[in-house]
Backbone as ProteinMPNN parsed JSONL, in Angstrom:
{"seq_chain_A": "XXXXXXXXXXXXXXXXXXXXXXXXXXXXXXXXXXXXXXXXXXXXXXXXXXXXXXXXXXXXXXXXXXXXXXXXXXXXXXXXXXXXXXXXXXXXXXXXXXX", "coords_chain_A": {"N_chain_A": [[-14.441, 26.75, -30.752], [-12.685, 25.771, -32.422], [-11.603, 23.429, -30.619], [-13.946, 21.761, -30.444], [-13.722, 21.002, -33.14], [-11.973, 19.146, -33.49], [-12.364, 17.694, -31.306], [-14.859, 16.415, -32.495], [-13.432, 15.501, -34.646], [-11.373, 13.783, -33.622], [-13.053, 11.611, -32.049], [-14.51, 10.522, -34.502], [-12.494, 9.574, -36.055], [-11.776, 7.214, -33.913], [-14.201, 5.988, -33.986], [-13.901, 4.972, -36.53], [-11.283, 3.624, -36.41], [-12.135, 1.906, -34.28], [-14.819, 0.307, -35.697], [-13.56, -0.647, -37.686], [-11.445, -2.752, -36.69], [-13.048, -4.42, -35.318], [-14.887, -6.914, -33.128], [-13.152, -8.79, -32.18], [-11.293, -7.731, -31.298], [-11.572, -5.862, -29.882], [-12.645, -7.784, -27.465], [-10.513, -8.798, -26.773], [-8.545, -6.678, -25.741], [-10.581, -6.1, -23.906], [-10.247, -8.248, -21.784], [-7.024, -8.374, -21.352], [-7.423, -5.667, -20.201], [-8.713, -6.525, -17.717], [-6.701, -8.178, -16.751], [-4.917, -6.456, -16.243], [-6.011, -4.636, -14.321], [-6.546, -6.707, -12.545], [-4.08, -7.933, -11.59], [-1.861, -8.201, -8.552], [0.663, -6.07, -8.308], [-0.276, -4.134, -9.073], [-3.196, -3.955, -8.27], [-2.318, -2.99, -5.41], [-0.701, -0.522, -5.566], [-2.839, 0.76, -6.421], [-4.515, 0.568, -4.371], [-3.331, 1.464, -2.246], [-2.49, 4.266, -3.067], [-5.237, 5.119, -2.876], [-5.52, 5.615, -0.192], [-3.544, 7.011, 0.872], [-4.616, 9.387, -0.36], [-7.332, 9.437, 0.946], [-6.126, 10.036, 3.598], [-4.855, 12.385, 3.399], [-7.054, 13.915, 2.503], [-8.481, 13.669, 4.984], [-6.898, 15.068, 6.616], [-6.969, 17.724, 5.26], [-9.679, 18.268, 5.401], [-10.01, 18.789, 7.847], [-8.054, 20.954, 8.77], [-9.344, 22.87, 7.258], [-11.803, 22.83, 8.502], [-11.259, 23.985, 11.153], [-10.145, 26.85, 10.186], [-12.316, 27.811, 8.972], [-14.673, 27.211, 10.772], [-17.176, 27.764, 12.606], [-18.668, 29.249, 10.879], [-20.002, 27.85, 8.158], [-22.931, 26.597, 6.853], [-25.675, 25.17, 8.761], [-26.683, 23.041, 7.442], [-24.8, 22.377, 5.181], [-22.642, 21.173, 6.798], [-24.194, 19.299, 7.743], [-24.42, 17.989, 5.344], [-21.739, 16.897, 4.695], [-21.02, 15.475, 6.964], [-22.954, 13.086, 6.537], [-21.58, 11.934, 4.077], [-19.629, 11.347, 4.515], [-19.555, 9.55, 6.55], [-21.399, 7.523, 5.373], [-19.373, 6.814, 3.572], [-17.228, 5.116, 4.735], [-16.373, 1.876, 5.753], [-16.796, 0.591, 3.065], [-16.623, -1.382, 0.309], [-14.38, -0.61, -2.729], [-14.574, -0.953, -6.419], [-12.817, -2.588, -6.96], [-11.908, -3.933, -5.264], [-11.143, -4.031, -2.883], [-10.797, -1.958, 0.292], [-11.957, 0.736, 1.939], [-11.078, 1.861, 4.104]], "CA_chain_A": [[-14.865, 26.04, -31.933], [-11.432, 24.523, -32.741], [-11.705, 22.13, -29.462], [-15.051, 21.151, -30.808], [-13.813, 20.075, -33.995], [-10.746, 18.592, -32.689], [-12.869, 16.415, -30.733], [-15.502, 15.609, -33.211], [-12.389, 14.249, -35.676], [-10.829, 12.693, -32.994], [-14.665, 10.562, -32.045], [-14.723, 10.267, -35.943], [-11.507, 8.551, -35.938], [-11.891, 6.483, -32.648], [-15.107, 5.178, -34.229], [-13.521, 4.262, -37.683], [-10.403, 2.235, -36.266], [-12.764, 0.894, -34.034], [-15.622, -0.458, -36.229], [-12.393, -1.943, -38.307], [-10.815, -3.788, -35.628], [-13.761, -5.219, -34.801], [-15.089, -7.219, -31.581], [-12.862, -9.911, -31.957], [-9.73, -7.085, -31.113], [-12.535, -5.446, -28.483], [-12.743, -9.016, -26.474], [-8.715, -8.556, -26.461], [-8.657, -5.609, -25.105], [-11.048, -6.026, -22.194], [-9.274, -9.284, -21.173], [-6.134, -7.143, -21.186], [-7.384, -4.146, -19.004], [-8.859, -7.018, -16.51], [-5.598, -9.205, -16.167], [-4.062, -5.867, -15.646], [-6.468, -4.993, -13.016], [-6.251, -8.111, -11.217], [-2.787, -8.126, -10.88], [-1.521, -7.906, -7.008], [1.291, -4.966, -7.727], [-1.579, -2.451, -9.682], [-3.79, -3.514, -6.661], [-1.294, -2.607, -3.849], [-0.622, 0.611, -5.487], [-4.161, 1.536, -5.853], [-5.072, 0.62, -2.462], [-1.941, 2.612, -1.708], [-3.131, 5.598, -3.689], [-6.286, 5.289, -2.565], [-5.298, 5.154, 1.496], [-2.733, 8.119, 1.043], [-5.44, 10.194, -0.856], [-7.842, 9.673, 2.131], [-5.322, 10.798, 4.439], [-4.861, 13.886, 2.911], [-8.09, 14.468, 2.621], [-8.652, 13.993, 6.226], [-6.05, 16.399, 7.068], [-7.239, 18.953, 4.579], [-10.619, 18.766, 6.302], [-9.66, 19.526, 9.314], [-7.681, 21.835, 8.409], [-10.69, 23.964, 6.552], [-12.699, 23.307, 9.513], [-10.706, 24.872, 12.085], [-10.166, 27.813, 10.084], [-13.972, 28.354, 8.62], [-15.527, 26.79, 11.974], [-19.012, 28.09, 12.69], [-19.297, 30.261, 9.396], [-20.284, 27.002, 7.549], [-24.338, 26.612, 7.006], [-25.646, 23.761, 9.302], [-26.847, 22.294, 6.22], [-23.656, 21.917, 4.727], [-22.06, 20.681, 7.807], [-24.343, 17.959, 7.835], [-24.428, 17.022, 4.014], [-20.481, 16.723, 4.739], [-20.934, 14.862, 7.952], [-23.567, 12.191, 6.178], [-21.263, 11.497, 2.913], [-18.317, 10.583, 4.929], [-20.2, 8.42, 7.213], [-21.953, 6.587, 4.275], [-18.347, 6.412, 2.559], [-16.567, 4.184, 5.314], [-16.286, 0.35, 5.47], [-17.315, 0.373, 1.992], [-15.629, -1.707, -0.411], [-14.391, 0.146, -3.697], [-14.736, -1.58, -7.766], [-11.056, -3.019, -7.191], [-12.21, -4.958, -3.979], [-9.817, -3.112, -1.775], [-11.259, -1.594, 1.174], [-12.194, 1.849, 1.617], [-11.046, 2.406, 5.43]], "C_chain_A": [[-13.776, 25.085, -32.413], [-11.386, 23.161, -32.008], [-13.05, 21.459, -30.099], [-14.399, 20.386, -32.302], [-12.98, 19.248, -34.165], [-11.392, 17.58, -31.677], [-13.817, 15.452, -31.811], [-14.408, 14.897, -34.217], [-11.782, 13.162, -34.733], [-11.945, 11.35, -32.937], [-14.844, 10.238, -33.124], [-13.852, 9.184, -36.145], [-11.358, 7.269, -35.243], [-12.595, 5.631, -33.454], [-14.789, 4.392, -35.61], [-12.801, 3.12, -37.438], [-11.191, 1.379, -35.511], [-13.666, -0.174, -34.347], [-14.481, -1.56, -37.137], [-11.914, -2.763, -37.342], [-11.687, -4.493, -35.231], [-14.374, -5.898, -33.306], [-14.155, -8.443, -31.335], [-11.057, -8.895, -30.916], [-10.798, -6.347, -29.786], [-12.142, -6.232, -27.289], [-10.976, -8.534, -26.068], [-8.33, -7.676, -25.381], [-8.871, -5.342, -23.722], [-10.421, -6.728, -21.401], [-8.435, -8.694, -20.981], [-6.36, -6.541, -20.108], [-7.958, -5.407, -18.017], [-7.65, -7.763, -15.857], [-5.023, -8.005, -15.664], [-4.423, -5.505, -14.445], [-6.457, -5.8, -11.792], [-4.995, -8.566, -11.033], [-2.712, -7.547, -9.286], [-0.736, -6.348, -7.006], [0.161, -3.808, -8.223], [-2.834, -2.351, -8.502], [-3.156, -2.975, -5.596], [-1.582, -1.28, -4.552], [-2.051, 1.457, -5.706], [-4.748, 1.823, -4.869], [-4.127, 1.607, -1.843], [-2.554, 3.828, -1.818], [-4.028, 6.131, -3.291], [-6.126, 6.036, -0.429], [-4.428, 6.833, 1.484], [-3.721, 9.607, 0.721], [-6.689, 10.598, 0.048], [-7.139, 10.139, 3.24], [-5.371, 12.361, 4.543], [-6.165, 14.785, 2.467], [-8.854, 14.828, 4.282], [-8.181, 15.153, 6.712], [-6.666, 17.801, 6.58], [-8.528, 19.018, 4.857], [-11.06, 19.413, 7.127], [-9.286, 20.754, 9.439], [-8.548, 23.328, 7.944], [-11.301, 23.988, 7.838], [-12.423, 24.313, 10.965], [-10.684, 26.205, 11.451], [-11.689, 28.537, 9.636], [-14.751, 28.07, 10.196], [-17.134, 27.081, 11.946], [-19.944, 28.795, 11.516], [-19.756, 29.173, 8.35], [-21.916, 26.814, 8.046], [-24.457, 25.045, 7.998], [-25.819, 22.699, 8.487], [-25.842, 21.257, 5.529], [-23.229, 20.78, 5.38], [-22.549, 19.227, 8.034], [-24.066, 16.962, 6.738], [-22.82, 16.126, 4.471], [-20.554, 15.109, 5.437], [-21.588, 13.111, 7.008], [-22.285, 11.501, 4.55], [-19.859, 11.311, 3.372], [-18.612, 9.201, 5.804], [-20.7, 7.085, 6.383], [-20.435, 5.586, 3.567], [-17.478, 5.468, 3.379], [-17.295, 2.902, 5.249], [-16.64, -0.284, 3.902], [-16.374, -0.149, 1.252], [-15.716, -0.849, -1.95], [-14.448, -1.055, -5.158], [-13.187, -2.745, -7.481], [-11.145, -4.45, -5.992], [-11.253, -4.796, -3.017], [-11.22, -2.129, -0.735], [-11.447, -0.065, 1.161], [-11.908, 2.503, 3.541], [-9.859, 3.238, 5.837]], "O_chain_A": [[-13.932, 23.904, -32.722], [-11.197, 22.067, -32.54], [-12.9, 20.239, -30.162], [-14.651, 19.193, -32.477], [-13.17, 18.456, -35.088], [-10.707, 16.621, -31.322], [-13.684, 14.242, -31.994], [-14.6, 13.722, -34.53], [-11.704, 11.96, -34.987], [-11.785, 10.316, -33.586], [-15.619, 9.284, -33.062], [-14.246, 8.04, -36.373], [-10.881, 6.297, -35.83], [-12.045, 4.585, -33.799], [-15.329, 3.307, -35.825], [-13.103, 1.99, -37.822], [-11.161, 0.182, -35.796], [-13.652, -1.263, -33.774], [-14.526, -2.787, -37.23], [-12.358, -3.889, -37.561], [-11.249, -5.472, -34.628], [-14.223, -5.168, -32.326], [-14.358, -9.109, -30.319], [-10.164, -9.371, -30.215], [-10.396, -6.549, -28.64], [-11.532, -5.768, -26.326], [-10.577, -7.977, -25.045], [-7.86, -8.013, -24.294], [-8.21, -4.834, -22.817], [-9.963, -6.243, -20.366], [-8.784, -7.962, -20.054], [-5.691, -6.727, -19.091], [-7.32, -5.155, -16.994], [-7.581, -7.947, -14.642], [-4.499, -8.183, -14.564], [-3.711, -5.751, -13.471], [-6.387, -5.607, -10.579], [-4.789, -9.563, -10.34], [-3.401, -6.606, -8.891], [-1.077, -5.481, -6.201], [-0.07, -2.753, -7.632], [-3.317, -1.345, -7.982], [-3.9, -2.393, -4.806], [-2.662, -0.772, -4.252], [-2.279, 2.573, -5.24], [-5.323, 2.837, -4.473], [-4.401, 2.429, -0.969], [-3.084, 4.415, -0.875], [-4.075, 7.356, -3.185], [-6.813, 6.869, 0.162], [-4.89, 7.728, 2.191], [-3.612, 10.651, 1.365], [-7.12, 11.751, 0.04], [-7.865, 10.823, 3.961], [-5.751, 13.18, 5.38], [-6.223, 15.982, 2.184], [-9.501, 15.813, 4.641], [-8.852, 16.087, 7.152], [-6.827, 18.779, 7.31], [-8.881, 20.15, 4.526], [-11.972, 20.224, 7.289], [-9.924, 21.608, 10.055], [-8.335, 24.494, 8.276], [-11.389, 25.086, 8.388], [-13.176, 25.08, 11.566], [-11.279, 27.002, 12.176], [-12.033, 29.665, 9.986], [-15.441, 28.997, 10.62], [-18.014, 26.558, 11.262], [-21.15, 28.89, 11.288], [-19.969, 29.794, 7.309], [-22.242, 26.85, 9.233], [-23.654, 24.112, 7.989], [-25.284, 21.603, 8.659], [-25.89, 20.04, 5.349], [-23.302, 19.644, 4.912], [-21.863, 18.256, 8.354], [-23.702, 15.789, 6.814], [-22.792, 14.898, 4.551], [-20.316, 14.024, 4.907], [-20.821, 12.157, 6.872], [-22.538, 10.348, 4.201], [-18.973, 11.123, 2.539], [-18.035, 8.117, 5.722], [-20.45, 5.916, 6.679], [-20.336, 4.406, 3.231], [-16.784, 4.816, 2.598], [-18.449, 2.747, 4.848], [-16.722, -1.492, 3.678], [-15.256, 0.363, 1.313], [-16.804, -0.461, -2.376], [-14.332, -2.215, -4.762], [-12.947, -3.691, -8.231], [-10.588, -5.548, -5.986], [-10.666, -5.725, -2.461], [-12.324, -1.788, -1.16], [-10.976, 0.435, 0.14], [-12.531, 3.445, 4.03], [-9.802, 3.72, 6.969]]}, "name": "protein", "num_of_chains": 1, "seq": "XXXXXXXXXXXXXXXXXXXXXXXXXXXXXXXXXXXXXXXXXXXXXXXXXXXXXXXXXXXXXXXXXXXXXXXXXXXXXXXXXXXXXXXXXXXXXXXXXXX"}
């Protein structure tokens, strides 16, 4: 109950400074988070982030599959199989590659 009302003041708050500030400090804002986006070094290290994080997911795949092997439903095995397949060449929100 505390986390609940500890959020509802916080969303209470949020929505006060925000209706004061207005849309003219909104517009600001977004401009802001896109120049920062579209900078080259916050792209590199996302694509970075992103590339290292697939790695390690590869590995830690593998890893599971060798030790679970055949005890996995075929079901599964395929959902897996289909939502990695789908997820290559795909480009991500950032326009960075997903390979």
């Amino acid at each position: 109950m505390r986390y609940r009302l500890t959020f509802i003041a916080g969303l209470a708050l949020g929505y006060v400074l925000g209706t004061r500030a207005g849309r003219e400090r909104y517009e600001q804002l977004k401009k802001s988070a896109r120049q920062f986006a579209q900078n080259p070094a916050v792209r590199n290290t996302a694509e970075s982030a992103a590339q290292n994080s697939r790695e390690f997911a590869g590995k830690a795949y593998h890893a599971v599959s060798e030790k679970v092997g055949d005890k996995v439903p075929a079901s599964v095995a395929a959902r897996v199989r289909s939502v990695r397949e789908r997820g290559q060449g795909l480009e991500d929100d950032w326009g960075t590659s997903n390979t």
